[in-house]
N, C-alpha and C positions, 0 to 999 in steps of 0.2 A: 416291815413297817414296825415303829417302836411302840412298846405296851400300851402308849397315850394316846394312839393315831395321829401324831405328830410330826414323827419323821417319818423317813422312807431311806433307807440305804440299798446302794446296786454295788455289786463287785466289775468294775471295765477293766477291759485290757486282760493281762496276767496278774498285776501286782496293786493294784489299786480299787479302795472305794469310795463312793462318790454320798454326801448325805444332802440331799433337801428334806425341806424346808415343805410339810405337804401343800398348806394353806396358798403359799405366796412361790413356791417355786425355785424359792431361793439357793444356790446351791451356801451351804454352810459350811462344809469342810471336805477336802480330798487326805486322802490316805492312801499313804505310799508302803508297801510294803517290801521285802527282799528277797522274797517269789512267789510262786504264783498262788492265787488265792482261791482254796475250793469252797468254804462255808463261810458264812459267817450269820450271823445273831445278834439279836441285843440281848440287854441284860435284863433281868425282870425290872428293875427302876428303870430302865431308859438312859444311864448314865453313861454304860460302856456299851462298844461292840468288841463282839469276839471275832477271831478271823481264825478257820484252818488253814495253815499251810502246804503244800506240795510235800517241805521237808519235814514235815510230821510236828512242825511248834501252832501251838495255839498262842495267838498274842491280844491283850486285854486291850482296846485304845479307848482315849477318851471323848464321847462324841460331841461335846461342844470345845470349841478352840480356844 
């Protein structure tokens, strides 16, 4: 859940995560990544998620599209 209680991100599958929307449900952005996904996080402002990798990279994305 992001610092605002406004999102919520789930990591699905291996390589993807998925962001709503809490209020409305909304799915707002999927993210795909190039393996499989063990962690991830928001960032203290709510602007990125972090994701760890399978192959050791952490990658910064941006959570609104």
């Amino acid at each position: 859940i992001s610092p605002n209680g406004k999102l919520i991100a789930a990591a699905f599958g291996k390589d993807s995560v998925k962001i709503w929307d809490v209020d409305t449900g909304e799915l707002l952005k999927e993210i795909i990544a190039t393996a499989k996904i063990n962690a991830l996080d928001f960032s203290p402002d709510g602007t990125l998620i972090a994701t760890g990798l399978s192959d050791g990279r952490i990658i910064l994305w941006g959570v609104m599209p």
